[in-house]
N, CA and C atoms as an extended XYZ file, in Angstrom:
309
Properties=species:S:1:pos:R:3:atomname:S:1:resname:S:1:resid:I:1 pbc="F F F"
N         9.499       43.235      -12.731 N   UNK     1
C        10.352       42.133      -13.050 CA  UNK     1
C        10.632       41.267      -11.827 C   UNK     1
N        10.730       41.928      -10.809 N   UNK     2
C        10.876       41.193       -9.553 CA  UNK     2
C         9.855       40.194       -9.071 C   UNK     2
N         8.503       40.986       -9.365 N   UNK     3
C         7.687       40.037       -9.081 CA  UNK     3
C         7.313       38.918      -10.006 C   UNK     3
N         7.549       38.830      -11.461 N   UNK     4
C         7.652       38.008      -11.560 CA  UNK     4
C         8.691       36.700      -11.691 C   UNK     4
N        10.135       37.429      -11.241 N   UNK     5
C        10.845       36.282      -10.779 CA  UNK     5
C        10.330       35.550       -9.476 C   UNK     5
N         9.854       36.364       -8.154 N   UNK     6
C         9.142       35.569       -7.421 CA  UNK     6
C         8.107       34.745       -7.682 C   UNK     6
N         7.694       35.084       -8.277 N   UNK     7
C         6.334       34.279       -8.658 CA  UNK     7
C         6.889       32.360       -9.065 C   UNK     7
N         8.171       32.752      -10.264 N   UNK     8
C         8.310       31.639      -10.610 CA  UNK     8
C         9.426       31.003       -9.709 C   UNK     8
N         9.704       31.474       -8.902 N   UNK     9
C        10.590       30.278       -8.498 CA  UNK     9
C         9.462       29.598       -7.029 C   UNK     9
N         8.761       30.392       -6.846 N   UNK    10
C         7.273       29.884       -5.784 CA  UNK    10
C         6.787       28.997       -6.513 C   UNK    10
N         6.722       29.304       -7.382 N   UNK    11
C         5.543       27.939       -8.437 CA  UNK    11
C         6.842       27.406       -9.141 C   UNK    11
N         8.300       26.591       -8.608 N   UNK    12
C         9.354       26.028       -9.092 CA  UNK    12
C         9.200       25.300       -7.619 C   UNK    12
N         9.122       25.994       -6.594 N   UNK    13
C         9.015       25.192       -5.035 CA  UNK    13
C         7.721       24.450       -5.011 C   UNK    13
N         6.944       25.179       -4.952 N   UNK    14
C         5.377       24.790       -5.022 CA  UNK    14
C         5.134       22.964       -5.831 C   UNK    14
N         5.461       23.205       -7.033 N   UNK    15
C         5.208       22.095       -8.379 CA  UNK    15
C         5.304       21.139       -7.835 C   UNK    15
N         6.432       20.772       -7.622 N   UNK    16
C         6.740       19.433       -7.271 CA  UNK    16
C         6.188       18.395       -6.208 C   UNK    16
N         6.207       19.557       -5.036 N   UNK    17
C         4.802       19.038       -4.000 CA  UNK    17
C         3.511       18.905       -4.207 C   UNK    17
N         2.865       19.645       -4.939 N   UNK    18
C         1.558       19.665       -5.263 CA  UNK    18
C         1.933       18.281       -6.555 C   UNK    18
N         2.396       17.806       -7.542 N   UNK    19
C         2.600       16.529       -8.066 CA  UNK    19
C         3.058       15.404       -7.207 C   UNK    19
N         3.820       15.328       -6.230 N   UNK    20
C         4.097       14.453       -5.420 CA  UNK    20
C         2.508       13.863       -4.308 C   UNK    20
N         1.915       15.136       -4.027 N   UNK    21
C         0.527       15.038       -3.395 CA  UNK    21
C        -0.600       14.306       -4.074 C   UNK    21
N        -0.342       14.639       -5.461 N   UNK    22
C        -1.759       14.222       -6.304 CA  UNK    22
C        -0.998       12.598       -6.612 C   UNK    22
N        -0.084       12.167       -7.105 N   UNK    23
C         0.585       11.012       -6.873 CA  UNK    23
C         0.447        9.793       -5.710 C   UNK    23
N         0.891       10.453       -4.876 N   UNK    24
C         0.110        9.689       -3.684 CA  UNK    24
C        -1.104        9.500       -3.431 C   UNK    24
N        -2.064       10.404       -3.389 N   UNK    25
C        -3.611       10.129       -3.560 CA  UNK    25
C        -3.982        9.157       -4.664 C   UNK    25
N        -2.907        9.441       -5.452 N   UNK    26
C        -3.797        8.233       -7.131 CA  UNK    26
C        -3.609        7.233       -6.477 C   UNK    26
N        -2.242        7.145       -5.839 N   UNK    27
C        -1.836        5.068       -5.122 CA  UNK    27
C        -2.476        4.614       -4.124 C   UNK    27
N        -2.777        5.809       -3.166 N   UNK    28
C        -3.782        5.582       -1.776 CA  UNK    28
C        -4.803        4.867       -2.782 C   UNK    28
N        -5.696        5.626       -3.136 N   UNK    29
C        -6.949        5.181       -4.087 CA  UNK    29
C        -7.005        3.534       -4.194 C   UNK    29
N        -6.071        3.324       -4.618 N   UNK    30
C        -5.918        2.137       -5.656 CA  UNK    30
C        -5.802        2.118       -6.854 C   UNK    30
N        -6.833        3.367       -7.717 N   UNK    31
C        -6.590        3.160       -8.882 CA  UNK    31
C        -8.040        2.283       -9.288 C   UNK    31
N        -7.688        2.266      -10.545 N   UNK    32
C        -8.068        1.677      -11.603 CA  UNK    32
C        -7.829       -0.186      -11.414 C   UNK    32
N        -8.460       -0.954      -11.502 N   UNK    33
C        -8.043       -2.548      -11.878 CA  UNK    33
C        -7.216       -2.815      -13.158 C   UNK    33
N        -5.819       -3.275      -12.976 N   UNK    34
C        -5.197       -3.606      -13.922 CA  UNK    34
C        -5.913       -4.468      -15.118 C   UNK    34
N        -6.188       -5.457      -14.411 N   UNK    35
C        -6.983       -6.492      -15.038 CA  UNK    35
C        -8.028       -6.248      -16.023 C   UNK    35
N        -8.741       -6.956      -17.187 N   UNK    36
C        -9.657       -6.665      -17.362 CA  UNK    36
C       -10.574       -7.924      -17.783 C   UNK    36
N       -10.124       -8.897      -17.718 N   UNK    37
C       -10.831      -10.297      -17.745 CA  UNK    37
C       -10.850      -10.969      -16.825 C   UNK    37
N       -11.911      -11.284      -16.061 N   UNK    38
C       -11.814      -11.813      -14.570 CA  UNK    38
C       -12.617      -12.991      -14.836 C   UNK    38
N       -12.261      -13.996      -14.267 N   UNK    39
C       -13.298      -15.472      -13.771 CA  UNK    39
C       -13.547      -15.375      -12.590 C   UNK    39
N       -14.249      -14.436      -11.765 N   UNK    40
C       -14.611      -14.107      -10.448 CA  UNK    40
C       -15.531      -13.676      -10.560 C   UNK    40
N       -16.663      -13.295      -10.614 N   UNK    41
C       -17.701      -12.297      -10.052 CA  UNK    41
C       -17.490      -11.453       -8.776 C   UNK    41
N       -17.040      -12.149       -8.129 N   UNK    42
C       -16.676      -10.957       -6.831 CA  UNK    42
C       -15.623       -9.637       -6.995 C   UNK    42
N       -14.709       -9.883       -7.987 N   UNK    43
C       -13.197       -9.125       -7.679 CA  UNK    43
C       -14.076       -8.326       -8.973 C   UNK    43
N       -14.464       -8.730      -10.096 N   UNK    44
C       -15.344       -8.145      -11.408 CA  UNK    44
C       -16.006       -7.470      -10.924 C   UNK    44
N       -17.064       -7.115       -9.852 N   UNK    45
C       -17.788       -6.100       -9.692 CA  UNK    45
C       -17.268       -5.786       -8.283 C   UNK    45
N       -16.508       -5.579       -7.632 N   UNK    46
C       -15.565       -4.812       -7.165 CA  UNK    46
C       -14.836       -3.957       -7.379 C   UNK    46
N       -14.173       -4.373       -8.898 N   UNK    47
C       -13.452       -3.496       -9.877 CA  UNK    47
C       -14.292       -2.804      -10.351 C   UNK    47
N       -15.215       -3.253      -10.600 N   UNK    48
C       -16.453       -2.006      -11.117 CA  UNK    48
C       -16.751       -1.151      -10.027 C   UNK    48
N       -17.336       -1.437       -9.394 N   UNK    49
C       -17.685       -0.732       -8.355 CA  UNK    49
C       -16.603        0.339       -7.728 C   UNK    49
N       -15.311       -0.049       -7.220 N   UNK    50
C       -14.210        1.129       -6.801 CA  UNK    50
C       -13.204        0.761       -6.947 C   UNK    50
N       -12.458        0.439       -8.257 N   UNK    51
C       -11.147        0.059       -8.445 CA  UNK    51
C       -10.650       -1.028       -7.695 C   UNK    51
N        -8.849       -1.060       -7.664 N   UNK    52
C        -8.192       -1.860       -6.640 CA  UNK    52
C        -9.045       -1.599       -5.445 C   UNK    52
N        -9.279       -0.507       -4.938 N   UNK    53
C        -9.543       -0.384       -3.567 CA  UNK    53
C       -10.663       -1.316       -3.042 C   UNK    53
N       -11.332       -1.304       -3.311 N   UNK    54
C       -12.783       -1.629       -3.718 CA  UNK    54
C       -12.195       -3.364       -3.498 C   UNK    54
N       -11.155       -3.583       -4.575 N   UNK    55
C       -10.937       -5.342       -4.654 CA  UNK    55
C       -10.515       -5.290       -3.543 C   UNK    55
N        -9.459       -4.786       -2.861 N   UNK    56
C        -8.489       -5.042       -1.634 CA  UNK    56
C        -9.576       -5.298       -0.054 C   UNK    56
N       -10.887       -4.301       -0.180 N   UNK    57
C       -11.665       -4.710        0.435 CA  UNK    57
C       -12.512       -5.849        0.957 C   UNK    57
N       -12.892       -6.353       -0.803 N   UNK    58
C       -13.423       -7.681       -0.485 CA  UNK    58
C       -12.977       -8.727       -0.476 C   UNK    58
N       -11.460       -8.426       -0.833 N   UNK    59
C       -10.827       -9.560       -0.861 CA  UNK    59
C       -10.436      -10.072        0.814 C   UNK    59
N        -9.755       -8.966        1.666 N   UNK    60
C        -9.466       -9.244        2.968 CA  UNK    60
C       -11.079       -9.524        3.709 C   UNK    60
N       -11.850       -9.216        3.551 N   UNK    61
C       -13.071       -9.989        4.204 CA  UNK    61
C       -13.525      -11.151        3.627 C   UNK    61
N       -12.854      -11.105        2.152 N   UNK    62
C       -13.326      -13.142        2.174 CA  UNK    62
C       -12.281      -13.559        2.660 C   UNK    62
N       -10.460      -13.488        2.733 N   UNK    63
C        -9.473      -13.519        3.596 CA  UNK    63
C        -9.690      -14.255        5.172 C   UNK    63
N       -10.321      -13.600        5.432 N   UNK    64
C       -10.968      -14.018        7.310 CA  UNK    64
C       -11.527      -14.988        7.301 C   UNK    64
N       -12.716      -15.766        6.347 N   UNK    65
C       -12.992      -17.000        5.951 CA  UNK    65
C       -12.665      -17.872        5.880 C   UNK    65
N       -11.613      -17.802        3.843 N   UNK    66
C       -10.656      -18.537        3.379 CA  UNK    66
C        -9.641      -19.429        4.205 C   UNK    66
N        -8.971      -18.588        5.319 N   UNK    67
C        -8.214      -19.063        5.648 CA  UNK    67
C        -8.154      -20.056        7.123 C   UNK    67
N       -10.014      -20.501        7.088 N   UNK    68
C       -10.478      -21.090        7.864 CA  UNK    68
C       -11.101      -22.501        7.293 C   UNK    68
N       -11.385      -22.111        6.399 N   UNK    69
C       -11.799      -23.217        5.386 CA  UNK    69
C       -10.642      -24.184        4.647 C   UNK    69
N        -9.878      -23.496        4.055 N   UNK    70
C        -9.051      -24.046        3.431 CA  UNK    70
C        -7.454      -23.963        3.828 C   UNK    70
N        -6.817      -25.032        4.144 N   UNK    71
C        -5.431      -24.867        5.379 CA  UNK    71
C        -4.262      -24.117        4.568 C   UNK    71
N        -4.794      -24.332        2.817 N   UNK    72
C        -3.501      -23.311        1.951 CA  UNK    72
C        -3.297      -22.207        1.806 C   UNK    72
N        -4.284      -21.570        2.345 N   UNK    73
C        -4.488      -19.995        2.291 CA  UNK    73
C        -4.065      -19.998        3.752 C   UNK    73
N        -2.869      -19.032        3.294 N   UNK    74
C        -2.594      -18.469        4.471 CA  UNK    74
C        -2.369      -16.588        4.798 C   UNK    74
N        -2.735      -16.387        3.396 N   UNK    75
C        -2.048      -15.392        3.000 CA  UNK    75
C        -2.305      -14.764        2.194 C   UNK    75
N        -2.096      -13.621        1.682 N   UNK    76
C        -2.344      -12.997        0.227 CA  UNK    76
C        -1.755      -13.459       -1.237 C   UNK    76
N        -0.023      -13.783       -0.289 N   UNK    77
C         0.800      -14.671       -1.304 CA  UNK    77
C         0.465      -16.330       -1.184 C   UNK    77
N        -0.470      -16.313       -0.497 N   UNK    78
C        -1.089      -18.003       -1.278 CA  UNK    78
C        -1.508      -18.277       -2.123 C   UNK    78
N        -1.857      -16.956       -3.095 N   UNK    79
C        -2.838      -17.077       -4.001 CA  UNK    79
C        -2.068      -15.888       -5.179 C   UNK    79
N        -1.235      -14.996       -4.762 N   UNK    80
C        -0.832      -13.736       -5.731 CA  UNK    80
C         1.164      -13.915       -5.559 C   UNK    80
N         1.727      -14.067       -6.608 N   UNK    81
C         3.300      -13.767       -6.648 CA  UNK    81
C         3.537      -12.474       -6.684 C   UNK    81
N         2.868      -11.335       -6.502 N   UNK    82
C         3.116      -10.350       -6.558 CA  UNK    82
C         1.888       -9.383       -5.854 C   UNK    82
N         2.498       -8.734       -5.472 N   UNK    83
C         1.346       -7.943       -4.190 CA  UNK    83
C         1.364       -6.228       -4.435 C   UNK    83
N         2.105       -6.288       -5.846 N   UNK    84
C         1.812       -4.705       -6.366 CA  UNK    84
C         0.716       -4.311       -7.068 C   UNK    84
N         0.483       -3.635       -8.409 N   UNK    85
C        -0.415       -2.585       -8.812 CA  UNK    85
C        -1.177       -4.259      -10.141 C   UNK    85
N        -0.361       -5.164      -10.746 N   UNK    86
C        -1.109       -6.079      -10.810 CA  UNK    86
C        -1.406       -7.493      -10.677 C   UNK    86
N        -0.520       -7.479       -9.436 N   UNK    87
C        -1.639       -8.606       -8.790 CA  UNK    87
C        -1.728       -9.809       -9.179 C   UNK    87
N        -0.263      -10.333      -10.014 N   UNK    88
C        -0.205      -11.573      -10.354 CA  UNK    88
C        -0.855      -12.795       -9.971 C   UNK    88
N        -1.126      -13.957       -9.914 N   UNK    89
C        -1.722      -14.882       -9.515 CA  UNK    89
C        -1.069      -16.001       -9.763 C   UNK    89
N        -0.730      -17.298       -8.847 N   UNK    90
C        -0.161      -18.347       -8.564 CA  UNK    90
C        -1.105      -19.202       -9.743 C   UNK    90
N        -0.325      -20.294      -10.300 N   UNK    91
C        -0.696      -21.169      -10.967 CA  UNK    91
C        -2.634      -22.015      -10.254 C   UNK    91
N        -2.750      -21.745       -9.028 N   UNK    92
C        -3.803      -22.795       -8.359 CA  UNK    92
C        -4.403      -21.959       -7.577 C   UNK    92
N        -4.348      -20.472       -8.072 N   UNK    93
C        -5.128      -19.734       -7.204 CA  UNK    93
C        -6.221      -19.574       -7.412 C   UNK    93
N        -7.124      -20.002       -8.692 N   UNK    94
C        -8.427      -19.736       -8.830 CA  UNK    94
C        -8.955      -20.676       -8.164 C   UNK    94
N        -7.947      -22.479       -8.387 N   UNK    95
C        -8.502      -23.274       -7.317 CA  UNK    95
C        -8.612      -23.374       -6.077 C   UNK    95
N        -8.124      -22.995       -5.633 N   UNK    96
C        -8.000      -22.000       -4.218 CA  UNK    96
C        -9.470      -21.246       -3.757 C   UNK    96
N        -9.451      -19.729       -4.860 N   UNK    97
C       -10.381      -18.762       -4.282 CA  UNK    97
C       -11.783      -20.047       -4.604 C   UNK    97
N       -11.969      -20.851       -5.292 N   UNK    98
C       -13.225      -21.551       -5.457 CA  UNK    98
C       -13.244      -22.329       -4.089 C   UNK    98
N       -12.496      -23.604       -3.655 N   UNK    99
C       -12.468      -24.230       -2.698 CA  UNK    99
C       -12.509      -23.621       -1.711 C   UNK    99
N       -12.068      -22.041       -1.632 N   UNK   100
C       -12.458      -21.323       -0.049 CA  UNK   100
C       -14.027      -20.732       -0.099 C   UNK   100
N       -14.817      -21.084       -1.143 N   UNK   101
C       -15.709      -20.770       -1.580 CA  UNK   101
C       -16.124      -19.101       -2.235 C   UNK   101
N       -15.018      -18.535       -3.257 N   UNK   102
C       -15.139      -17.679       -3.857 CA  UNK   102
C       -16.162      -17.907       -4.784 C   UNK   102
N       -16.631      -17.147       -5.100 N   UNK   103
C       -17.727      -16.967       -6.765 CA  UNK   103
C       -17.077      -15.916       -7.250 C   UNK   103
C-alpha cells in the first residue's frame, strides 16, 4: 500500500512538469499555421513546409530586404496588428509585402 501511495503522489509531482515541458516545445515549434488561405506563395509553402516556424523564418529574411526597399516597413507591426499565434494583418499589408517585392 505504501508503495503505491508513493508511486502516486511522484506521478502527482512528476505530471505537471512533464505537461508544462511538452507545452512549451508545441510554442517553441511554432505550431501549425493558423491560416489557411494565403495570397502569398512564399508564407503558403512555408506553412507547408514547417509551420509558423518555417513562416517566421522566411519572413525575417525577406524583413532585411523589405525594409530597404520600401521606407513603410519598418517592422513586423508594419504589416501584422498582432504578433501572436495568428498573425493578424494591417489593412495595406499585402500592399506592402508586394511593393517590397513579396510573391
Amino acid at each position: 500500500m505504501k508503495k503505491l501511495a508513493f508511486f502516486t503522489l511522484a506521478a502527482a509531482a512528476v505530471g505537471p512538469l512533464v505537461l508544462t515541458s511538452v507545452s512549451q516545445d508545441a510554442q517553441a515549434d511554432g505550431g501549425a499555421c493558423v491560416r489557411t488561405q494565403f495570397k502569398t506563395t512564399s508564407i503558403k509553402d512555408a506553412c507547408t513546409k514547417g509551420g509558423q516556424a518555417e513562416a517566421k523564418k522566411v519572413m525575417k529574411k525577406f524583413m532585411a530586404t523589405a525594409k530597404v526597399k520600401v521606407a513603410e516597413v519598418k517592422d513586423c507591426k508594419s504589416c501584422h496588428t498582432t504578433l501572436t499565434q495568428d498573425w493578424k494583418l494591417t489593412d495595406n499589408a499585402l500592399e506592402l509585402f508586394i511593393k517590397a517585392g513579396g510573391k
